[in-house]
C-alpha positions, 0 to 999 in steps of 0.5 A: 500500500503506497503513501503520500506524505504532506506537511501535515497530514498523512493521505493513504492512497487506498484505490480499491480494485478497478478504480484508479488512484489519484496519483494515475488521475494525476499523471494523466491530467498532466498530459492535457493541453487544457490544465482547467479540464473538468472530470465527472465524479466518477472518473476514477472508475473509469479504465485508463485508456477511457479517462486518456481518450476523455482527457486527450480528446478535451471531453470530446470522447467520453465513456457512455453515461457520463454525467458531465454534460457536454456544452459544445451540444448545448445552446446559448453557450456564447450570447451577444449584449442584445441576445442576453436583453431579450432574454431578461425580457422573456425572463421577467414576463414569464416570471410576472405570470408564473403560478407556481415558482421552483426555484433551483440553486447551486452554489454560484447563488452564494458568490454574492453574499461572499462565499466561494465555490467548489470549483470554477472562477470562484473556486476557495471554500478553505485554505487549508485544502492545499495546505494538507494537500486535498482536494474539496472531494477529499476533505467531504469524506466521511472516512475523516471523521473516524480516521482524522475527526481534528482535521474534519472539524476544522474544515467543517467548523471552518465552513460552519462559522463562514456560513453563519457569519454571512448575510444572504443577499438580497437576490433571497428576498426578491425570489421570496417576493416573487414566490409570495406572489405565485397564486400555487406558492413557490419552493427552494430546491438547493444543493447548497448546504449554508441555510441561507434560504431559511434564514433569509425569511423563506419559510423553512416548509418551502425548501429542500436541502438535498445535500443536508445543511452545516447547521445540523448535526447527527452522529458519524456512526451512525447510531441512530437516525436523529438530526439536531441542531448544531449550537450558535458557538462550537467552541473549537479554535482554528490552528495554524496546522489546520486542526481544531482544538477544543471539545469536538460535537458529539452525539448525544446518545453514544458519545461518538463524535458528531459530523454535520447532517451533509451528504459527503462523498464517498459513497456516504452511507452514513448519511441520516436521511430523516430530515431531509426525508421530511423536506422530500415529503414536503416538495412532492406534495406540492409538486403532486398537487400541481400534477393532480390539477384539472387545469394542469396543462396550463399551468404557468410553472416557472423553474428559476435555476441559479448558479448551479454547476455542471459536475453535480448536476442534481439540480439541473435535472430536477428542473429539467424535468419539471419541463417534461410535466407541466406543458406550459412551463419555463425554465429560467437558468442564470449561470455566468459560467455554463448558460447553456440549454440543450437544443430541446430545451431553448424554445422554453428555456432562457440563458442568463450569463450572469452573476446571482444577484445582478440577474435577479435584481434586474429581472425583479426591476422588469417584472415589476416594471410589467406590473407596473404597466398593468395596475391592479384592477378588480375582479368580480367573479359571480359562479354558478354557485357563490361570488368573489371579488379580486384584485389583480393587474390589467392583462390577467387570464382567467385561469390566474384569476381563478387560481388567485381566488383558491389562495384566498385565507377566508376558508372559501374553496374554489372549484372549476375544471380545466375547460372552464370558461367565463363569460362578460356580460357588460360589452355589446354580446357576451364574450367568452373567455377560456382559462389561458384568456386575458380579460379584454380591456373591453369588459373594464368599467370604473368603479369605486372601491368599496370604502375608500375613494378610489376608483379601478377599473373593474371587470365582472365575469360569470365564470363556469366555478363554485365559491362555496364557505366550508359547511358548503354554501356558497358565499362571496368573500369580505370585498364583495360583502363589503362592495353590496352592503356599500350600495345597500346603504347608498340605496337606502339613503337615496329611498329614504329622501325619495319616500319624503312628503316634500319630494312625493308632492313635487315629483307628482306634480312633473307632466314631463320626464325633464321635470322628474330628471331634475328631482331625482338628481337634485337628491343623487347629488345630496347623497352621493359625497356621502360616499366618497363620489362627486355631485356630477352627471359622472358620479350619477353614471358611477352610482348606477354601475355600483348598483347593477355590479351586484344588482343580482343579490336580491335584497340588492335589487329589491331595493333598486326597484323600491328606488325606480318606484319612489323617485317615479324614474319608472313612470318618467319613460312614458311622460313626454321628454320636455314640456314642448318637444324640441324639433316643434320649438319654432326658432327664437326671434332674432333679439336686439344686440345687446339682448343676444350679447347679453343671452351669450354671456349668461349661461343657461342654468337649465343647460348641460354642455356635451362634448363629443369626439369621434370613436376610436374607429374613426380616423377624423379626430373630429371633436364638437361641442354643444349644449342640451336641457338637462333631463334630455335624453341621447334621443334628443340630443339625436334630434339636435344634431341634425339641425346642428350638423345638418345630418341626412337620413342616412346619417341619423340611422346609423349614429351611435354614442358611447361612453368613454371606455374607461368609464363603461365599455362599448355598448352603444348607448340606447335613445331613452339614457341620458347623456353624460358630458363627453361622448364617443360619436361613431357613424356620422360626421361631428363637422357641417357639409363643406362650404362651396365658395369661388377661389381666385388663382393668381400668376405670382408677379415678377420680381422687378415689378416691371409687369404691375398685372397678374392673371387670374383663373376663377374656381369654385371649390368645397372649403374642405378640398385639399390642394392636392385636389386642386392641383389635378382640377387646375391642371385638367383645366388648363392642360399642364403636362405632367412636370408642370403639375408637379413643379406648380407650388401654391402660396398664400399672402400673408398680413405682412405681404409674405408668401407662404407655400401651402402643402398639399394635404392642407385645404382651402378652408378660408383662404379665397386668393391663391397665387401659382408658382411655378407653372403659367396661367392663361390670359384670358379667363375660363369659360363655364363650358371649359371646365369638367366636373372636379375631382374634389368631393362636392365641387361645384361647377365653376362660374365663369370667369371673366376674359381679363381680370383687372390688372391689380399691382402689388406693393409688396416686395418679392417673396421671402421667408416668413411665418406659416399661416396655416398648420406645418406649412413651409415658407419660402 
């Protein structure tokens, strides 16, 4: 038996039959042109010539079953500043959605809290390794503990005193953030043995230890399987020969000395396997419970890997299998040594090459950045059986939502199966949603939170789901409670003032619906600030949707019936609108001056001021305003329109108001509402028929002044005609070629007798003198006869010019550059 001899300890060399000793190991690395090769762990039972052709070959050349995996097969190995961009991007997103969050960590997660590694560019767990001439695979060998416990204990106590004397960082707490934010939870799954996710705030229930931990000890017999925790203070003292000294930990029961419960090398059979078992227990429940889901195919299961190596790859493939059992989840690998992923992985996989604690950091920045992007937003889920009302951020599927409701903490148990769909009642047809569906941004209204003055946008979804308590009836949750009795109390308060003498009297009193409008607002607007909401037309509309959001609670409606009752709002449809109808007024007598300017400047106190501008879909930003008699009804203001905007038949059939989509989502609103003060107009113009008014085209005159006379040519055009209409017109009508019609440039004098170049997407609108550059005009006038119909939309045909205009001199210099009159045109 051959022996090694060390400054300070004595290493037997003991290769067992068929394995190879260090000493060969060695002999062979030392024939490698890459000194940093990597071995697997069971390189030394390999044969020689399979460990020369691995070694030669540069791992090219391995025996089958080699548990090093190989990078030249992987992707992602060598990533651009761009690449690594998106893939934060694609990181963070998935993260912001996950509903489940595994978190695997090696020991490149403990570089940035300032603890080193096994192996690679952080390679230093203790100096005194090569001191007694071992490598980190040797020291972790239980054997010590019988043969040399001094030296084993100063290396663990090394190890242990490191790992407690050290602050996670903060890349702990941000997972932890994520985790808490998973509807399913979150769990740790680490390699590492330092406790740092335990004492970083991570319930100790949420992590799998799966090599043991420093801080707890066991017997290194063993004579039985107990686990128990190691003391704050050891009460051992490094030695400059790398020994301890010192009362060495010893088990309780037998008095043998004790070792920390970590899986060594070796083959530790010694190994107590009660706690972590229980760990296991704990992990596979909760990875069963994901299995055993009905919506499990779409579960968003994201597996963040963190620093984990290539050469004890338990980690890795624990997480890698992950992929293989939720179709739908992600893997996330942060390593700034070995990115890479397999070619069947990258489609769901993304590589991060960096250090720990930045990557995280920068990916909790951009999922909170999405969020951010995405306020919360409320929720209300009314089942086939019970109701709740949620928060969650703009842009959430049903199934989160559903998934965010069965981690509620009232004891409600949420049930639906894995093609379960909901459906939102509040657009123009009912839409339906399947679980990987974000509620469209179409089913929102704004609405007040229930005791506060908040307003959220809020989505109501009938959802295929139950929500029932524990005894089983079904229920709705604190914030839907407190959402019904809010409206409870409000319609109360509203009843309470309508079933008063005063307003029974008055309201009896109205022949008309604008008269009962009036009443009903008067005592709305008492109420309302009550409860947090403005005396407004707007907090009016907010008040009603408050009511209809839980109108199918039966106490609830019945009150909104005493209501309709009370104020005689559902008596109201059948009185005429106004006192005289609106289209039968004759028009007002046309008043002295001072009497009109005196009626401008007073506004009327029976009047509402209405905003309209066109819908989305149009594309003309048209924007117009006018005024209505309060209590007029979206019919009425229909009817107003047409004397306004002068709307044919065809116009007021197809016209549609809506309401600002913020407020209340796109139904059009019905002829019998009451309009608020901003409309949404779709299908008719908010602008009168163009104007057709004569323009006068003009030579511009010479530079020297020495022709005092300029030519005309006399048009008629809609004032809404563009001049690139103009430009085809006048060309067809004096017969300029192709490159005159380009070259003809149209100015218009400015006050200061500048010119200004009008472009040609710009239109006539007041202007009725134009001069022509560019391009000649005949002497003589056109004819009637001479002009052909006009391109532009609604011409008229053109009167006849006269055969010579007056010849009109200018007294203003040349052109020069000046300020644009009309909106972006140029100078010259």
């Amino acid at each position: 038996m051959a022996e090694i001899t060390y400054a300070h300890v004595v290493v037997k060399d003991r290769p067992e039959e068929g394995m190879l000793s260090k000493g060969e190991i060695q002999v062979i690395l030392d024939k490698s042109s890459n000194p940093g090769i990597a071995l697997p762990l069971e390189a030394k039972f390999w044969s020689r010539e399979q460990l020369e052709m691995f070694v030669m070959s540069d791992g090219l050349i391995r025996p089958k079953g080699c548990s090093l995996l190989d990078e030249r097969n992987m992707l992602n190995t060598n990533m651009s500043s761009d690449e690594v961009a998106h893939s934060l991007a694609q990181a963070a997103a998935w993260l912001a959605d996950s509903d489940a969050l595994l978190v695997g960590s090696g020991a490149g997660m403990g570089v940035d809290s300032g603890l080193g590694t096994f192996r690679g560019g952080h390679q230093g767990v203790w100096e005194g390794l090569q001191a007694v001439g071992l490598a980190y695979e040797e020291i972790c060998d239980p054997r010590w503990f019988q043969e040399e416990p001094h030296l084993a204990w100063a290396f663990w106590h090394h190890c242990y005193t490191v790992y407690q004397d050290s602050t996670p960082h903060v890349g702990y707490s941000r997972i932890r953030e994520l985790g808490e934010r998973c509807p399913l939870g979150f769990f740790s799954f680490t390699s590492n043995i330092d406790s740092h996710w335990t004492t970083s705030g991570v319930s100790s229930d949420r992590v799998l230890e799966v090599h043991g931990a420093v801080r707890w000890l066991q017997c290194s017999k063993p004579c039985c399987p107990d686990v128990w925790k190691a003391p704050k203070d050891l009460g051992l003292t490094a030695l400059p020969t790398h020994r301890v000294a010192g009362v060495l930990p010893t088990c309780p029961k037998c008095k043998a000395i004790a070792r920390p419960n970590v899986q060594m090398f070796g083959g530790d059979a010694g190994f107590s396997k009660a706690r972590r078992a229980a760990q296991f227990g704990k992990y596979d429940a909760w990875l069963k419970q994901l299995e055993a889901r009905s919506d499990k195919d779409s579960l968003r299961v994201t597996c963040l890997e963190v620093g984990c190596g290539l050469t004890v790859p338990t980690v890795r493939r624990e997480l890698e299998g992950i992929l293989s059992k939720f179709p739908q989840a992600r893997l996330i690998r942060i390593n700034l040594e070995n990115p890479g992923l397999s070619a069947t992985l990258v489609t769901r996989g993304a590589s991060l090459p960096m250090r720990a604690a930045p990557a995280i950091e920068e990916l909790c920045q951009l999922a909170n950045g999405s969020r951010a992007s995405n306020p919360d937003s409320r929720f209300i889920l009314w089942g086939r059986q019970g109701a709740m009302e949620l928060e969650a951020p703009l842009g959430t599927k049903l199934g989160r939502l559903l998934r965010i409701a069965e981690r509620n903490d009232e004891g409600i148990a949420v049930s639906f199966a894995g093609n379960a769909q909901a459906c939102c009642n509040s657009g123009a047809e009912p839409q339906p949603l399947r679980l990987d569906d974000v509620v469209r941004r179409s089913s929102f209204m704004k609405t007040k939170v229930p005791g506060s003055a908040e307003f959220r946008l809020t989505a109501t979804l009938d959802v295929e789901a139950t929500f029932l308590d524990a005894s089983g009836t079904m229920c709705g949750n604190a914030a839907l409670k407190h959402r019904v009795v809010e409206v409870m109390e409000m319609l109360d308060d509203v009843n309470t003032r309508f079933a008063e003498p005063l307003y029974q009297r008055s309201v009896h009193a109205c022949t008309d619906r604008q008269s009962i409008v009036r009443l009903v607002r008067s005592v709305q607007f008492e109420v309302l600030p009550k409860y947090g909401i403005e005396a407004s037309d707007l907090g009016i509309l907010y008040m009603t949707q408050m009511t209809n959001i839980v109108q199918r609670i039966p106490e609830v409606s019945e009150k909104a019936g005493k209501s309709m009752q009370l104020s005689r709002m559902d008596d109201a449809a059948r009185l005429p609108s106004t006192p005289g109808p609106i289209s039968a007024l004759p028009p007002p007598p046309a008043a002295a001056p001072a009497a009109r300017a005196s009626a401008q400047s007073a506004p009327d106190n029976d009047s509402v001021r209405i905003e309209l501008r066109a819908h989305a879909d149009e594309s003309s930003g048209d924007y117009f305003c006018t005024s209505v008699q309060a209590g007029s009804t979206i019919g009425d203001l229909r009817r107003q329109l047409v004397v306004e905007l002068g709307w044919d038949d065809a116009a007021v059939s197809v016209a549609e108001f809506f309401l600002d989509p913020l407020v209340s989502p796109g139904a059009p609103m019905q002829d019998s509402d009451l309009p608020p003060r901003a409309l949404l107009l779709r299908g008719a113009p908010l602008h009168k028929a163009p104007e057709i008014v004569q323009v006068t085209f003009a030579n511009l005159p010479s530079e020297d002044g020495s022709d005092d006379s300029i030519d005309t040519v006399r048009l008629a055009l809609p004032t809404d005609c563009c001049f690139v209409d103009v430009r085809s017109r006048l060309g067809d009508e004096l017969g300029w070629d192709d490159r005159t019609r380009r070259a003809a440039k149209f100015l218009f004098k400015l006050e200061g007798g500048n010119y200004c170049c009008l472009r040609d997407q710009e239109r006539i609108k007041s202007r009725r003198s134009i001069f022509v550059h560019g391009a000649s005009l005949p002497r003589k006038g056109l004819s009637s006869q001479q002009q052909p119909s006009s391109p532009c939309s609604g011409a008229a045909p053109v009167s006849e010019a006269p055969r010579a205009e007056k010849r009109v001199p200018l007294g203003s210099a040349p052109p020069s550059a000046a300020p644009s009159e009309a909106e972006g045109t140029a100078t010259i």
